[in-house]
C-alpha positions in Angstrom: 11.9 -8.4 16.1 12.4 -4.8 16.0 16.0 -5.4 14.3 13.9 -7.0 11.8 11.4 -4.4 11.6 14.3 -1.2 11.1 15.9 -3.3 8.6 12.4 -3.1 6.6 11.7 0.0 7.1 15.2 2.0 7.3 16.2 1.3 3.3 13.0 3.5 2.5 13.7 6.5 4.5 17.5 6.4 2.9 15.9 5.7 -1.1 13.4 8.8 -0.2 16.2 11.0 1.1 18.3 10.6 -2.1 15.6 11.4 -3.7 15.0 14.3 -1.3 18.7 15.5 -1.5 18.8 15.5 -5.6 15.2 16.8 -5.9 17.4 20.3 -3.9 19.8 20.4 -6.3 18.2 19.7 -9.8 14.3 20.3 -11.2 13.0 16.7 -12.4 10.2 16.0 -14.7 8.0 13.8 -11.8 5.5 13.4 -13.5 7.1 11.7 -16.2 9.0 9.0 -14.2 5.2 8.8 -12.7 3.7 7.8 -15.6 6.5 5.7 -16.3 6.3 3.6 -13.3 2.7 3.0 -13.2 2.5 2.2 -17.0 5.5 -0.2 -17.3 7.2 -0.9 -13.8 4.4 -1.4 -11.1 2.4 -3.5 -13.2 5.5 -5.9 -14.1 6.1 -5.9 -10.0 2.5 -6.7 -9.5 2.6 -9.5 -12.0 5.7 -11.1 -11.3 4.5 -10.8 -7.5 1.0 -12.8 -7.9 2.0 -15.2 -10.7 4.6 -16.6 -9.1 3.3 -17.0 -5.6 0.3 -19.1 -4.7 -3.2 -17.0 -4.1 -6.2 -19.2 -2.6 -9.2 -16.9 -2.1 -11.6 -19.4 -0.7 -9.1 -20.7 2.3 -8.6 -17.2 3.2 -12.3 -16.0 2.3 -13.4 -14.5 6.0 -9.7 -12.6 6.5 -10.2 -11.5 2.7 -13.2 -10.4 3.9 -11.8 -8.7 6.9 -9.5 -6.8 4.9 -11.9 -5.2 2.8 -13.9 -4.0 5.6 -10.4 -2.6 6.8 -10.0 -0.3 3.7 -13.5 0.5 3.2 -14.0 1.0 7.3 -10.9 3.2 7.5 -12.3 5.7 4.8 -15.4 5.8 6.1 -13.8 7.1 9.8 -11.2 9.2 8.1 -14.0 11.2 5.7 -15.4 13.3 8.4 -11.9 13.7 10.1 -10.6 15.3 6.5 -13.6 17.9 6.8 -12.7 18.7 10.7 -9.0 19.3 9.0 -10.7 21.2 6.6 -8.7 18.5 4.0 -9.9 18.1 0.6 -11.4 14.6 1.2 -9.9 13.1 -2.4 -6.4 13.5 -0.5 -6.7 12.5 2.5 -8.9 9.7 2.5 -7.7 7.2 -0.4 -4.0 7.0 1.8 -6.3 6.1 5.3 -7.9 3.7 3.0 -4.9 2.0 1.1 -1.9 0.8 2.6 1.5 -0.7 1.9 0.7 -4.4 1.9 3.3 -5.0 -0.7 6.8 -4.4 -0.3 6.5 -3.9 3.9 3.3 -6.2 4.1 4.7 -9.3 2.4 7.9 -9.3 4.8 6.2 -8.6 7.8 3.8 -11.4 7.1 6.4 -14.1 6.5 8.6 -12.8 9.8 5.7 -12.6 11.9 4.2 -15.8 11.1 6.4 -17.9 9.1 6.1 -18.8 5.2 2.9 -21.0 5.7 1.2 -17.1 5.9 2.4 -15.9 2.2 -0.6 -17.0 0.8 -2.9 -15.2 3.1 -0.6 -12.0 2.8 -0.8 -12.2 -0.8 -4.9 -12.4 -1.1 -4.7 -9.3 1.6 -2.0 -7.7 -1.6 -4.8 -8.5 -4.0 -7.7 -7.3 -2.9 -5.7 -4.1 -1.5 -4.6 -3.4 -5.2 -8.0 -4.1 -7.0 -10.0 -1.6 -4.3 -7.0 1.0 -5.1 -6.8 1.3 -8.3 -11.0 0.8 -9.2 -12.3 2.2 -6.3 -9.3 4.6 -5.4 -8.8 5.9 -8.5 -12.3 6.9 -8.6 -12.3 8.8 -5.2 -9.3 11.0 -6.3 -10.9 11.8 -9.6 -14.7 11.4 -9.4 -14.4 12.2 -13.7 -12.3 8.9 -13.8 -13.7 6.6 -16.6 -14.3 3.5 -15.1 -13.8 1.8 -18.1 -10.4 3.6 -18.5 -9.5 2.4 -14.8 -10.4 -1.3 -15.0 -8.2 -1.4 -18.4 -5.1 0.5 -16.9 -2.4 -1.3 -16.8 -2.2 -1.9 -13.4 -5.7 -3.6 -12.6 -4.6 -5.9 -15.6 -1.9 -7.0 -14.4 -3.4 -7.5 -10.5 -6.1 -9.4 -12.5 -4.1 -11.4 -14.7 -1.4 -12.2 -12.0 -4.1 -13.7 -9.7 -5.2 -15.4 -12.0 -1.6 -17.4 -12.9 -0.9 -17.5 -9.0 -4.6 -19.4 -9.0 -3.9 -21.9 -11.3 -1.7 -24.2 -12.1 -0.3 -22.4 -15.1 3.5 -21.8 -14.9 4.9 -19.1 -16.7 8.6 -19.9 -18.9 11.3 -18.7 -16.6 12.5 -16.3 -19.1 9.1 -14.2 -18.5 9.3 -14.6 -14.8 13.1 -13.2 -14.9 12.4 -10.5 -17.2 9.0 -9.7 -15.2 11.2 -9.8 -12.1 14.0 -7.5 -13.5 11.4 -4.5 -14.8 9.2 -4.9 -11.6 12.7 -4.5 -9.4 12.7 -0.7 -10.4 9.3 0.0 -9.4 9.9 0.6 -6.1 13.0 2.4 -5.8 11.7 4.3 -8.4 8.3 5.3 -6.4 10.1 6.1 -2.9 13.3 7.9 -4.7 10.5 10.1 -7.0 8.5 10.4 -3.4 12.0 12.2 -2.1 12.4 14.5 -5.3 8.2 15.5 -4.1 9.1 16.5 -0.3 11.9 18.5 -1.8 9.0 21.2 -3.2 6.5 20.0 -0.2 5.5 23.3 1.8 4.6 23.0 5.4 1.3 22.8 5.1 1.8 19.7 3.2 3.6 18.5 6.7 0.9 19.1 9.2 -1.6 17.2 7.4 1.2 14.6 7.2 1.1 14.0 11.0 -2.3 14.0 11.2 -2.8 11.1 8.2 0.2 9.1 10.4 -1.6 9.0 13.2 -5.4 8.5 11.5 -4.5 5.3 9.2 -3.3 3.1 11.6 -5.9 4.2 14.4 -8.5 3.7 12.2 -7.8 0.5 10.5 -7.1 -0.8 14.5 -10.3 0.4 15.5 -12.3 -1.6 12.2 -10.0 -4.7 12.8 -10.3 -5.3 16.7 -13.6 -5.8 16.7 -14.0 -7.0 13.4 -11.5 -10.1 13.7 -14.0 -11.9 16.6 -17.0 -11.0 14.7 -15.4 -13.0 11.6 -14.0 -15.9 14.0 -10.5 -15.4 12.5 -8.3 -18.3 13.5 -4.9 -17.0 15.8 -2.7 -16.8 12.5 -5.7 -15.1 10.8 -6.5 -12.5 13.3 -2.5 -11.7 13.7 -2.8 -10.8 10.4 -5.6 -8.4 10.0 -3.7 -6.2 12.9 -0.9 -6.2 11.3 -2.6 -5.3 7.7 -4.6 -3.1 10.1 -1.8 -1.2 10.8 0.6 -1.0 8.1 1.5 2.7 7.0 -0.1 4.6 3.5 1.0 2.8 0.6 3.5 4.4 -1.5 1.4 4.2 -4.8 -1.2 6.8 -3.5 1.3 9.5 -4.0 1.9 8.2 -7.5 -1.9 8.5 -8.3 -2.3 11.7 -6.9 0.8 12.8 -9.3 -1.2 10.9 -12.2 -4.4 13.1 -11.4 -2.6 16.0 -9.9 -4.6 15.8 -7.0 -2.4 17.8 -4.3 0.9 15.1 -4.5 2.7 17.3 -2.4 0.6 16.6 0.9 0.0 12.7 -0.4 3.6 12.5 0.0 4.1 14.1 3.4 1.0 11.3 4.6 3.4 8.7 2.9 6.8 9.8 4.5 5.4 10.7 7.7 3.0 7.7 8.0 5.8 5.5 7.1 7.8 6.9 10.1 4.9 6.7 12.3 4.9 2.7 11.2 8.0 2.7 13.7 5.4 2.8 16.5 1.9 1.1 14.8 3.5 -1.6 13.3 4.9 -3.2 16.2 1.4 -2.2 17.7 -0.2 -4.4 15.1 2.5 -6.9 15.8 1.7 -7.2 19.8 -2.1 -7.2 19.7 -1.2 -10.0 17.0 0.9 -12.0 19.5 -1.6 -11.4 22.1 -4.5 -13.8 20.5 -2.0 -16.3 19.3 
């Protein structure tokens, strides 16, 4: 299991130190392979993701339900935690709220529990994206247009991908491969752009770091212990939430912080440190998991 884990979570750490190493030698325009990603190659991973895997809200309506009390819960612990850092709340919080359920939550899911648990993962996925980029977008820039959020290209494609995954619609396999291709840079893309961001991170940007690795986890543990027997979650179920629980800052908050220039630098030391931190929460998640099975 842990082999399993490392070879998750080690091809990150060696994307975001390329990144790192090329971000020393040459200046890069960040924001511009930012804007890039979320406007083009996120939203084809997103879609090609959702459409093309099955999404049943109402069979997974009380760990759906669980889940958003997870991201909500966690924000609400970690708001007075940013003001005892003497953090600026719109950068610490949204990355204790929103975590990587995609491309580490997925395969965790499936190795944990089998493929018989993809569809749960995914509505977690889902209702993780929609909160982030409504709700989160909206806590890192409070002069967001809401409007302007739930047309971005991102919530579109969440939207319209659950919808597809919902139904019986299939798309041509054309679309699906072409989706598939574009949505394959996305995340390479986000963790190598995260390396060329801790290349310029000051200090500073590290200490708060630690303190998000340790905060996101421990919080989202402390809203889903208690929370999975107040929901009567089933074994597979409860597994679930505490691993979702415990899963480290996703990498798209450092690409919305970049978008809103809402201090990227420290987003990405949460990021990179949380997701080193996931080398000790994740199996955490995993045990308390095994335990109510």
């Amino acid at each position: 299991m842990v082999t399993r884990i490392l070879q998750i979570i080690l091809p990150i750490f060696l994307i975001v130190a390329g990144g790192f190493v090329y971000g020393r030698l040459r200046r890069s325009d960040i924001a511009g392979l930012n804007r890039l990603n979320m406007d083009v190659f996120v939203p084809a991973l997103i879609l090609s993701a959702l459409a093309t895997r099955p999404f049943d809200a109402t069979q997974n309506g009380a760990l759906v339900l669980g889940g958003i009390a997870v991201v909500l819960g966690s924000g609400l612990l970690a708001w007075p935690i940013a003001r005892w850092l003497g953090s600026d709340p719109r950068t610490f919080v949204p990355p204790m709220m929103f975590n990587n359920s995609g491309n580490m939550g997925l395969p965790l899911a499936v190795l944990a529990f089998g493929e018989e648990s993809l569809p749960a993962a995914v509505a977690l996925f889902v209702v993780s994206n929609l909160l982030h980029f409504t709700l989160g977008a909206r806590l890192v820039r409070r002069d967001a247009h809401f409007a302007r959020i739930l047309l971005s290209p991102m919530v579109v494609a969440t939207v319209c991908g659950a919808g597809l995954g919902a139904s019986s619609v299939a798309l041509p396999a054309w679309v699906v491969v072409t989706l598939r291709m574009m949505g394959d840079v996305a995340v390479p893309l986000m963790l190598f752009t995260l390396g060329l961001r801790m290349a310029a991170t000051a200090l500073s940007g590290w200490r708060v770091g630690m303190a998000g690795a340790l905060v996101r986890p421990l919080a989202g543990l402390a809203i889903a212990v208690p929370l999975g027997w107040f929901l009567h979650l089933g074994p597979t179920q409860l597994g679930m939430l505490y691993v979702f629980a415990s899963l480290p800052p996703a990498v798209l908050n450092f690409l919305i912080a970049e978008e809103y220039r809402q201090e990227p630098e420290k987003v990405a030391s949460i990021v990179l440190v949380g997701h080193l931190a996931s080398l000790v929460f994740v199996p955490l998640g995993l045990a308390l998991a095994f335990q109510s099975s």
